[in-house]
N, C-alpha and C positions, 0 to 999 in steps of 0.2 A: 504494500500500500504506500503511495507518495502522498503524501501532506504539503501544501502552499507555505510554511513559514517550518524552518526548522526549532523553534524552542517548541511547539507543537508534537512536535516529533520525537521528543528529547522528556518528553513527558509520560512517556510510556515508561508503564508498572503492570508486572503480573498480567501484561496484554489487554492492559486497557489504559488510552489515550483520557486524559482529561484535559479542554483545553474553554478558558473562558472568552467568549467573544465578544469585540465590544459595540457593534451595532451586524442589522441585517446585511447593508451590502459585501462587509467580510465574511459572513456564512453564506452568502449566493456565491459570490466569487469562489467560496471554499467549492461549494459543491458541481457549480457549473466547470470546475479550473480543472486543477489533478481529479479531483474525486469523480468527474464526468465519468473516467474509463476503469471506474470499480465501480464494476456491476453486480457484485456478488452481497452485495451490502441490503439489508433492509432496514428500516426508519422507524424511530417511534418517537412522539412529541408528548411531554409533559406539565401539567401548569408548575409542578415545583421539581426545581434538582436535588432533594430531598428525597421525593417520594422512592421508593425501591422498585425495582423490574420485575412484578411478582404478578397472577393472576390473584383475583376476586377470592378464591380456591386457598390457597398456600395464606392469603390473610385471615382467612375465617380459622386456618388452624391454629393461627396465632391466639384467636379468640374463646376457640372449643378445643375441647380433645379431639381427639384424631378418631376414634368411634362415632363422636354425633358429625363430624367432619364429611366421614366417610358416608354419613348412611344421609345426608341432604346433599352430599355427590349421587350420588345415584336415586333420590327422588328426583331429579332436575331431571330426569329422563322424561319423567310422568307431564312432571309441569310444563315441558313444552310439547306432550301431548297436547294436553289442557289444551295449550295455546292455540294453537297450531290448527287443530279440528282434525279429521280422519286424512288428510291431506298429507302428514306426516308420515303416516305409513310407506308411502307409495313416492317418497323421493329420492330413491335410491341410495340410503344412506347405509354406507358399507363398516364402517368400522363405528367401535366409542367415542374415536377422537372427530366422526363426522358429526355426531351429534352434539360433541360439547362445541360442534363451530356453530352447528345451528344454535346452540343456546346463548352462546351470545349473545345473542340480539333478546332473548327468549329470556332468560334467565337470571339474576344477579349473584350465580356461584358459578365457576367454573373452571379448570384448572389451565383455559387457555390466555396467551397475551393477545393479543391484537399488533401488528405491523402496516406499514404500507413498504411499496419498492419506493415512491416518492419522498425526498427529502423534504420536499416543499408541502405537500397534505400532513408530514408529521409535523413541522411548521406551524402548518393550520392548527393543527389538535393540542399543542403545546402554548396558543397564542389567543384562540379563539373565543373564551372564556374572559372576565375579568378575575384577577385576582392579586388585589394591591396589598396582599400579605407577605408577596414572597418580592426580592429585586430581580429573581432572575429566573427564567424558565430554563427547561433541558429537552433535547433535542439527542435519542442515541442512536447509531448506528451500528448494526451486529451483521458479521461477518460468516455469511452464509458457510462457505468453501472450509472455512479453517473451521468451524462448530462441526463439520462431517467429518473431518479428520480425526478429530479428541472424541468421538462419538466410536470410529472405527478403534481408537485404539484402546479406549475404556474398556469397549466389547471384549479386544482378545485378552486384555490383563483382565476381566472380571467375568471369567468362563459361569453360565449359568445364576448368573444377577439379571434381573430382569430387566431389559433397558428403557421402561418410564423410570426405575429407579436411578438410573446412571446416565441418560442423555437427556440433551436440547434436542426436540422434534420439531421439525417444521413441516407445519401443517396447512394445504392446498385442499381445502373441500373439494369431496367430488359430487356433492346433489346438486342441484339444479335451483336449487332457492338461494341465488347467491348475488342479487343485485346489490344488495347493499355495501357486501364486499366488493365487488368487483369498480365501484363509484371512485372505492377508495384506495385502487390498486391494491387490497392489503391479503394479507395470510394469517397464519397466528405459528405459535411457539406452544410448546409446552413442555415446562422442565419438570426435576422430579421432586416428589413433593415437601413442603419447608424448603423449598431453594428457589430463591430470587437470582434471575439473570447474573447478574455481576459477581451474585457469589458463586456462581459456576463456575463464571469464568476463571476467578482468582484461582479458586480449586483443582482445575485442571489446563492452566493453559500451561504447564509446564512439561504436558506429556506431547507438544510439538516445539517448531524452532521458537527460542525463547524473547526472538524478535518481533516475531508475529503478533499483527493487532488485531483481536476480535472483539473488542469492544469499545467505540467509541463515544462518549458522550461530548456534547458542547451545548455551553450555555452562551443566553442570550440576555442583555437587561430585559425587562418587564418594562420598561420605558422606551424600548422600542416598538413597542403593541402595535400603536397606531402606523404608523409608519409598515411593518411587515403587514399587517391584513389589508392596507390598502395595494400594495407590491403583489400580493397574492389573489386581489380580486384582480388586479391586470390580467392573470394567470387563468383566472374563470375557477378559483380556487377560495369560496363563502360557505356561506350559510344554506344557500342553493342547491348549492353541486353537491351537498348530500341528504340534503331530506326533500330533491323533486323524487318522488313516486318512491321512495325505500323506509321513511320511516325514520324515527331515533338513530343515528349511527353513532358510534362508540370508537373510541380506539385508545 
């Protein structure tokens, strides 16, 4: 990965970059610049650089035991029955992890994240909100290529561990009910459980080159607000472009 300013780069720990930015046109430039041609990168926009890389899921266990945890993980199945109407049956949904991407939208538990491939919609989601408690929002990018590497190599050091419990999944619905996502170019993740994003990373980026960056975060003032959602409505990139015709979008 090339980085536009080398103290940026000189920041890297444990294979995650932190770098604080001090308005939009140095994160456009970031990402339009070198980061154009890392494509392997997915996005996610937060209103505080605080909050951790965790689903809905892995914070309820913080809340509950891992028992009542476990057993309102899998009524979420039912509830977006509920939701859904008999319609749900009949969407082709092949695995667990298809249904926890429907629930998403469905559900307020579930053990997936939310991404987009856009830098500029995590932007959106990171920005779009007011919130004058925090100076700075965050803005991460996670490194598709190198998370299947440390996934492959877990597997063979950890013969017969099941791997929800040792890997990042990257999750591409395959039903059909997928406008919402699809608005918001996004996917989802899903680590294993009590593990947030970054502390994955920390945990195992050391079973590849110890140069390698899978995890980037940068932040942005909170006083550039106005300034980027106007820059992003240039983009066709509001309030619009995800609740014509999908509903609540989340990310």
């Amino acid at each position: 990965m090339i980085l536009t300013r080398d103290y940026i780069v000189r920041s890297l720990s444990e294979g995650i970059i932190t770098a604080d930015l001090s308005s939009w046109e140095e994160f456009s430039n970031l990402v339009t610049g070198r980061l154009l041609k890392t494509s392997n990168f997915i996005w996610r926009g937060q209103r505080s650089p605080d909050w951790l890389l965790e689903s809905t899921f892995n914070r309820a266990l913080k809340k509950f035991d891992n028992n009542n945890s476990l057993g309102n993980l899998k009524n979420s199945r039912y509830n977006i029955l509920d939701r859904r109407g008999s319609n749900s049956e009949n969407m082709g949904l092949e695995s667990d992890d298809d249904w926890w991407a429907l629930g998403q939208h469905y559900c307020p538990v579930t053990p997936l994240l939310e991404w987009t491939i856009s830098p500029f919609i995590a932007a959106y989601f990171a920005f779009c909100k007011d919130n004058n408690e925090q100076d700075k929002r965050a803005i991460y990018a996670f490194a598709q290529r190198v998370t299947i590497v440390i996934n492959k190599e877990l597997k063979m050091k950890n013969p017969g561990t099941s791997e929800d419990d040792l890997f990042v999944k990257f999750i591409n619905p395959s039903f059909n009910d997928n406008s919402k996502l699809a608005n918001q170019s996004g996917f989802f993740t899903k680590s294993p459980p009590g593990v947030d994003i970054e502390q994955w990373v920390r945990n195992n980026f050391c079973v590849v080159c110890k140069a390698k960056v899978v995890l980037l975060k940068l932040t942005l003032p909170n006083a550039e607000r106005t300034t980027i959602l106007k820059a992003l409505n240039r983009l066709n990139i509001n309030h619009n472009t995800f609740s014509r015709s999908t509903g609540n979008v989340k990310i």
